[in-house]
N, C-alpha and C positions, 0 to 999 in steps of 0.2 A: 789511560786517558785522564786528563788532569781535569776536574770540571772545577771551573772556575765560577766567581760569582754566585757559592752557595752556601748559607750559611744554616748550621741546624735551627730549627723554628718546634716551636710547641707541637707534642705528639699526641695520640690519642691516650699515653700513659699519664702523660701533666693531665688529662681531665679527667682520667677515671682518678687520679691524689686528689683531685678537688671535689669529686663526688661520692666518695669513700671506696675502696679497695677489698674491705672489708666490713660488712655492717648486717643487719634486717635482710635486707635486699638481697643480698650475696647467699644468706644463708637459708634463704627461702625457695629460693633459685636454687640452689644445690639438692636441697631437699626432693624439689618438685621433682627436675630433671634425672637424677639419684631414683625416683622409682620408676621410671621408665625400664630406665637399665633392669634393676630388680626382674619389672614385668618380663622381661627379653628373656632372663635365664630360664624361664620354665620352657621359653620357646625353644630354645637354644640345646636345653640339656633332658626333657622329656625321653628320648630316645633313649638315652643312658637306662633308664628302668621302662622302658618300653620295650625292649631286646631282651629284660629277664624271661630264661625260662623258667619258671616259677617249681615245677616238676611234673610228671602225667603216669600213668598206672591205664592197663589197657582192661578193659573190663568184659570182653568177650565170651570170656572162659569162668568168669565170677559171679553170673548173674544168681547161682543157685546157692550160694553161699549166702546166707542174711545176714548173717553178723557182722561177716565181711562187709558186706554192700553198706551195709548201718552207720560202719565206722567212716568209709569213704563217704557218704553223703553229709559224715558230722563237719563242719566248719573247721574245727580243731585239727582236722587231718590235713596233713601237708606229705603228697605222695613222692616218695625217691624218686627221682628223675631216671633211675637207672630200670625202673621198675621191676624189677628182680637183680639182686645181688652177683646171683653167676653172667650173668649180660652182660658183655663189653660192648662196646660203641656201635662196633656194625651190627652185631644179630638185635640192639639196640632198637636202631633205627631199621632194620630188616623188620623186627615185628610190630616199630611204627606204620611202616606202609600196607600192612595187613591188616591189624586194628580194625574194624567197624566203630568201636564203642570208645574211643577216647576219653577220658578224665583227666583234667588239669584240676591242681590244686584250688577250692573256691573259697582260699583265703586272698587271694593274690590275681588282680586282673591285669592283665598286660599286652603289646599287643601281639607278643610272641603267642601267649594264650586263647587271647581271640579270635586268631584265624588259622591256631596252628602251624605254626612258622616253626618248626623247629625241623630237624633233621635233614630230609633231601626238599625241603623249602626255606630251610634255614638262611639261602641265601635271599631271599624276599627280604628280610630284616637290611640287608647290608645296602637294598635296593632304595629302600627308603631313607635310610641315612644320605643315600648318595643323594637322593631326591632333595633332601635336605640342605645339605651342603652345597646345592648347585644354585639355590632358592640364596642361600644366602651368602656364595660370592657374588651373582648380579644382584642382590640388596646392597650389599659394600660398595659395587662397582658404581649405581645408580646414584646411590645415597654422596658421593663425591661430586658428581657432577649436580645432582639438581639443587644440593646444597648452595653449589656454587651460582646457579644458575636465579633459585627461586631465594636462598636464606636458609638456613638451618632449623629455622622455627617450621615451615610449611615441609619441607622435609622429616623430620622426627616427628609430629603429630599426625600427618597422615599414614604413615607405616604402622605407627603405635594403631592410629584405627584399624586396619588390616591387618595387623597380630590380633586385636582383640575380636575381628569378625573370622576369622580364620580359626581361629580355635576352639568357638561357637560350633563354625559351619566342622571342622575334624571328630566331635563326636557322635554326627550322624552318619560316617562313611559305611557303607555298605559291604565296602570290601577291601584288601588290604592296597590294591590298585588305587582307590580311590582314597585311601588315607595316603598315598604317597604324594596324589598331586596335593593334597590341603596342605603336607608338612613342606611343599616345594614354598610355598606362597607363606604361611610359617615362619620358614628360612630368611624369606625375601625381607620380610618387616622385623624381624630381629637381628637381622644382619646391618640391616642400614639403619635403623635408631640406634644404635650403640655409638655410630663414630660423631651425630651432632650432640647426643646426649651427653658424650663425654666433655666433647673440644669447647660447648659455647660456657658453659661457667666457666673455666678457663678464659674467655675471653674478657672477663667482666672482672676479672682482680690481676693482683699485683706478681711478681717474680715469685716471691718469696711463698704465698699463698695457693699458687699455681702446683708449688709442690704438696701443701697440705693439701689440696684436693686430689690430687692423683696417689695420694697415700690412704683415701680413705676406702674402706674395703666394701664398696659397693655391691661389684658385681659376689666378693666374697659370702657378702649377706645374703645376698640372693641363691646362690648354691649352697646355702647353709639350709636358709629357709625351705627352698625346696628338697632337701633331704627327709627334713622332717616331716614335710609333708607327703614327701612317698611313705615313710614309713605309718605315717597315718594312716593317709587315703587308702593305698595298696591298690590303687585301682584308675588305670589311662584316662579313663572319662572323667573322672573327678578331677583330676590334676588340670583335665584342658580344660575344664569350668572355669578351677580356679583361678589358669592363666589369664580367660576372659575377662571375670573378674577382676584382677590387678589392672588390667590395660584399659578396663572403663575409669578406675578410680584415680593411675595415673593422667588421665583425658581430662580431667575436670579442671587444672588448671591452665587449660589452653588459654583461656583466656585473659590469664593473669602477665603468664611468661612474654616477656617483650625480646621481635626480633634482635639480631646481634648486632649493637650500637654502630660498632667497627665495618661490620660489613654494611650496612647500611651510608656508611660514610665513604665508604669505597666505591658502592656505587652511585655517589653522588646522590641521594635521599638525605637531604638534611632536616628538611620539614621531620619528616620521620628519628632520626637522629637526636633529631634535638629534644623531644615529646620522651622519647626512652633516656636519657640524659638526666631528663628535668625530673623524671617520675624516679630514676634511683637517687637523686640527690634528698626529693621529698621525701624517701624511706630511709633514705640513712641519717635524717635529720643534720644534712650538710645546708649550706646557703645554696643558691640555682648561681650555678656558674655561670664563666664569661661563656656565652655561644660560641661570639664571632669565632674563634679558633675551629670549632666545629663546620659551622656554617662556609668558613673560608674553603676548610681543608674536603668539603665536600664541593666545593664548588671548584676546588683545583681538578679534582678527580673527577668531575664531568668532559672540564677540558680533553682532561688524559683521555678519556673515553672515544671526545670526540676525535682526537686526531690519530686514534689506536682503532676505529670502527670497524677496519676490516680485519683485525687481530684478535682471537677468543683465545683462551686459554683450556688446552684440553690434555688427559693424560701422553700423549706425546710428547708434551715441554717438560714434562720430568725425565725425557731423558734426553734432552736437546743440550745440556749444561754439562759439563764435567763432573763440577761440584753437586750437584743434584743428581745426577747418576748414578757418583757413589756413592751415595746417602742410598739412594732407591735400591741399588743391586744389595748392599751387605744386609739394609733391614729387611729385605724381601727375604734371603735366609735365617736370619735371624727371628722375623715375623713366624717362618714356615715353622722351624724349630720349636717355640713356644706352642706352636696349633698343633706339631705331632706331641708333645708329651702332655698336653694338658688334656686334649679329646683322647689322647692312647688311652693315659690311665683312668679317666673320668670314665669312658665308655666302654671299658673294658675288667671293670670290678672284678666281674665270675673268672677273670685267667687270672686272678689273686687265690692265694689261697685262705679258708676261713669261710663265714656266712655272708651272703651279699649283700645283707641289707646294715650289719655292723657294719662292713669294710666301706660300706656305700655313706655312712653317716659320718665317719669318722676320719676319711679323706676329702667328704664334705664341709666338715665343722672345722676341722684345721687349716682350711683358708684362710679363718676369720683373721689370725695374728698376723698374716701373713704382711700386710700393709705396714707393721707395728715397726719392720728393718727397713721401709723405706726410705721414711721423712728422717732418719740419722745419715739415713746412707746419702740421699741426697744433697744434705744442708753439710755435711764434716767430711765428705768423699767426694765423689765426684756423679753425674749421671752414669758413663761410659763405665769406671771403672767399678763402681758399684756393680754395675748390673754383670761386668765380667767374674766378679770373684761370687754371685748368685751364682752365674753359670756353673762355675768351677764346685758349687758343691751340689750342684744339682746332679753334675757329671758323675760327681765321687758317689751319692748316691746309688746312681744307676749299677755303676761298675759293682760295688759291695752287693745287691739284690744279686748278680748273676753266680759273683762268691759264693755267696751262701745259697743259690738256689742249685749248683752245683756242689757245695761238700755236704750238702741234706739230703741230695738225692731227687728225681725229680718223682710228683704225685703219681702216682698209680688207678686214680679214678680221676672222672670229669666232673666236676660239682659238687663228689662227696664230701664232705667234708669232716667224713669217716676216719677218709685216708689221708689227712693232714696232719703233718706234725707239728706239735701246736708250739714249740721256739719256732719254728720256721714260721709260723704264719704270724710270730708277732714282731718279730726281725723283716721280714719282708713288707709287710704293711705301714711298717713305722719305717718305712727306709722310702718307699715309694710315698708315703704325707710327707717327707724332707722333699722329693723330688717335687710334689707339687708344689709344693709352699715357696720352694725358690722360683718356679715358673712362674707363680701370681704374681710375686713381688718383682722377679723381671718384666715382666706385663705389665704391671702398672705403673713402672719407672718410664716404659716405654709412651705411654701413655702423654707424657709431659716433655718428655727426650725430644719425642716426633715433634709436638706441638711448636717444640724451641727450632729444632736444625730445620724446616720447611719456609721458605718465604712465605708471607703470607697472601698474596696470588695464588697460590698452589697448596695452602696448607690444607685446604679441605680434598682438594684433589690426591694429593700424595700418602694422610692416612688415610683415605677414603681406600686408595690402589692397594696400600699394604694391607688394612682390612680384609679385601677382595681377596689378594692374591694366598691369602694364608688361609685360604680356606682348602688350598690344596694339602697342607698339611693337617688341617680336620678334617679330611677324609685318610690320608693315607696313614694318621696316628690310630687308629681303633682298627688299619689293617695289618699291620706290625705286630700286636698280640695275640694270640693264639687263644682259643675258645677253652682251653682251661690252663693251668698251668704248668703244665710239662715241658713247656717249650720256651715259656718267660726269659730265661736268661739271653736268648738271643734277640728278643727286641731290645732289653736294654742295653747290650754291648754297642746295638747302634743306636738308644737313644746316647749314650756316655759318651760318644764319639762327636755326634753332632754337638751338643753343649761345648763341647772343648774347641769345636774351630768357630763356632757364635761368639764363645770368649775371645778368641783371636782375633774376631773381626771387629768386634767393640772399640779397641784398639787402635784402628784407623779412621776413628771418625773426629771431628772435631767438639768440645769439651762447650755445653753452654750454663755450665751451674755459673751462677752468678752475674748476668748478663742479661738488662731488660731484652722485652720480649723484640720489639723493632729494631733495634741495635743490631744485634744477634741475628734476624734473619735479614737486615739488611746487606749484610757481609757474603751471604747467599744468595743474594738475590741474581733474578736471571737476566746474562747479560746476552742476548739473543739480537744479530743482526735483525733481525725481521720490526723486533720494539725499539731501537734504538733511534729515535726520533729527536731531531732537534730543533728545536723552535727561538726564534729573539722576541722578548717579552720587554715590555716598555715599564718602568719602574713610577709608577703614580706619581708620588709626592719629588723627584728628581727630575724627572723625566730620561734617564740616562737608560741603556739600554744593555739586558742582560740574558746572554745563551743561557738555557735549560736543556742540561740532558732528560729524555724521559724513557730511560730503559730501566729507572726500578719500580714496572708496571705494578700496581697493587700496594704500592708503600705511601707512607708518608713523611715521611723521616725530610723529607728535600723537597719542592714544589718552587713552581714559579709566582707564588704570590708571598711568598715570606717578608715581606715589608708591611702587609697588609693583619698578618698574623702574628707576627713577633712583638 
């Protein structure tokens, strides 16, 4: 269809060139909204060292032994998990369920330790990850719609409060039943603050900039940080203090961070618009722009509203389009892919081989570079192809782990790490930090990829969905590995496997490095009989009369007052 009588008019990108793109504002904003994220990870990855079994020794048969008993009650003692040497796994946990007098190591609190989750309740652990996991697909799913609904600001600081009362109220659970419903609600509030905490500074600079913040290794910092602080604390209670803590001291600038300009102009708020406009111009020590362009372009989009009333936008319309389909269908694999190997090998340290709490810091802290290959890859490559040739070595990774976990031999004990061969344990660790390290850095291209290929009608909707839906693969990645390492080489045959058709599908998507942001998802935009609305607008200063299509619902790039704006 040829639409005639439209000519491009001043975007919401011409006003953020004129209020700085980059400045004070921008970078304070990053920061603020940057520790939210932060606060998330401990919500998010807690489990990871809350499933350690730390090790337990039965003390039944030892009470008349004092010296014995002495050394067990010193601090220093950290008892083999196997609790006798000749014990294999069953008569193991055979003389678990006998035991009266259980002892778990009391260097190391967790919440395997606390209620005794291990052996034939072992699967209580997996119940509350899932508890978890279920908490924070409806967080994704929610945090998309009320986004869209309320704003992204009123969305990310009420869940941030809800992470931070949530994790308060988790270290009074009484029982592990009841620490599962707190980690469900947990879930919920760190699942949905991550996708407005990421997308709105995004919203508020330029093309180019867009990619140095989705290169900046946020969440990375965060999984560092809390590395260190398992290995500090050693202990579930204190960690959920400290979660608390971060999420009150992220809260403190609620009332600094201004709703997102853009969305506000979308839904016709200009009063509002204009006031967030003028306060980042005042911080970047720019002049106070022209409004009217603002002021126009919200008041075209009241129109749109009005004669779109009966029309909402809900996750259905991503897949009502062709072009939005396929965007939905490949990232949804793609998304899943990322959630099983980043939650496999995060939450599944003990089927490594080595000590947990080294291998837990150390696939930890090699996040942090991970960002470092983005912003090259991004700015001298491409989005799609970058993140294809991650894949490809994250693949190659996996497949070498199953090599060598095959011509070593596979371990002969569960957590000793007795029976570890020690090339083997530094060959398979340093091969599985390659594997992560490409997942971050595909993650957080993804991060900016999404932002670009979504119209923006639906962009809070569509990562909001892929958030959601990939949390099917953080559950099913930490069920892929096997409780110690015997068995390793077959998760990652099929992690290597899925990497490699993720690559292939990267492939068919269309390429947005170098292409303002409305532009690009103009070209996307959804052309749905239902919004396809046309209206004859009377030209002011002419009086000549001019058709308007209004089926690029949520855009601004075209409107029917461009004479008024230009």
């Amino acid at each position: 269809m040829e639409r005639k009588g439209k000519v491009p008019i001043a975007t919401l990108d011409n006003v953020l060139q004129d209020i700085g793109v980059c400045g004070p504002f921008q970078a304070l904003l990053v920061l603020g909204l940057h520790s939210c994220i932060v606060s998330s990870v401990w919500g998010m990855m807690l489990m990871a060292f809350g499933s350690y079994n730390p090790g337990w020794v039965c003390l039944d048969n030892l009470s008349q032994d004092d010296a014995l008993e002495s050394k067990l009650l010193s601090t220093d003692f950290t008892p083999n998990i196997n609790a006798t040497e000749e014990l294999n796994t069953t008569d193991r946990c055979a003389l678990y369920r006998s035991c009266k007098n259980v002892y778990f190591s009391p260097g190391t609190s967790t919440v395997a330790s606390e209620w005794g989750l291990v052996c034939h309740r072992a699967w209580t652990l997996k119940a509350i990850f899932t508890a978890q996991m279920a908490g924070v697909f409806v967080g994704a799913y929610l945090s998309g719609q009320t986004s869209e609904y309320f704003g992204p600001k009123a969305t990310m600081y009420g869940l941030l409060a809800l992470h931070g009362v949530a994790n308060l109220v988790a270290i009074f659970s009484p029982s592990w039943e009841v620490f599962a419903a707190v980690r469900f609600f947990i879930g919920v509030a760190a699942g949905g603050m991550i996708l407005p905490a990421f997308l709105t500074p995004m919203e508020f600079t330029g093309q180019f900039w867009r990619g140095v913040i989705g290169s900046i290794p946020v969440w990375n910092t965060g999984a560092a940080l809390f590395a260190v602080s398992v290995i500090v604390l050693k202990d579930w209670r204190h960690l959920h203090i400290l979660a608390a803590v971060l999420s009150g001291l992220s809260f403190l600038h609620v009332f600094w961070v201004p709703q997102s300009f853009r969305w506000l102009a979308v839904h016709g708020r200009d009063k509002d618009a204009t006031a967030v406009v003028t306060k980042i111009a005042k911080m970047n020590g720019r002049p106070k722009p022209s409004l009217e362009i603002l002021v126009n372009m919200a008041e075209c989009e009241r129109r749109r509203a009005l004669a779109e009333s009966s029309i909402r936008y809900s996750y259905l319309d991503l897949f009502r389009d062709s072009h939005v389909r396929k965007t939905v269908l490949i990232m949804t694999v793609v998304w899943n892919t990322l959630a099983i190997i980043y939650y496999g090998i995060s939450f599944s340290v003990q089927a490594l081989s080595g000590d947990f709490y080294i291998n837990f810091l150390i696939l930890s802290m090699l996040e942090l570079p991970a960002p470092i290959f983005n912003l090259p890859t991004m700015t001298f490559l491409s989005r799609r192809r970058g993140s294809a040739l991650h894949f490809v070595i994250v693949s190659m990774a996996c497949f070498c782990i199953t090599i060598v976990s095959l011509a070593y031999g596979n371990d002969t004990g569960e957590g000793d790490p007795s029976n570890d061969n020690a090339l083997k344990v530094k060959i398979v660790v340093s091969l599985a930090s390659i594997a992560k390290i490409g997942t971050v850095s595909v993650w957080s291209i993804m991060t900016v990829y999404c932002s670009e290929l979504f119209p923006t009608a639906v962009r809070n909707l569509g990562i909001g969905y892929l958030n959601s839906v990939s949390r099917i693969g953080g559950y099913v990645g930490p069920l892929l590995f096997p409780h110690g390492p015997a068995m390793l080489y077959l998760a990652m045959i099929v992690l290597g496997v899925l990497t490699l058709v993720s690559a292939g599908l990267f492939l068919l998507l269309p390429e947005t490095k170098g292409a303002p942001l409305e532009d690009v998802l103009r070209s996307k935009s959804l052309h749905m009989t239902s919004s396809r609305t046309n209206f004859t607008t009377k030209h002011e200063d002419t009086d000549t009369e001019r058709e308007v299509d209004y089926f690029d619902r949520g855009l601004v790039e075209y409107v029917d007052c461009e004479s008024t704006i230009a």
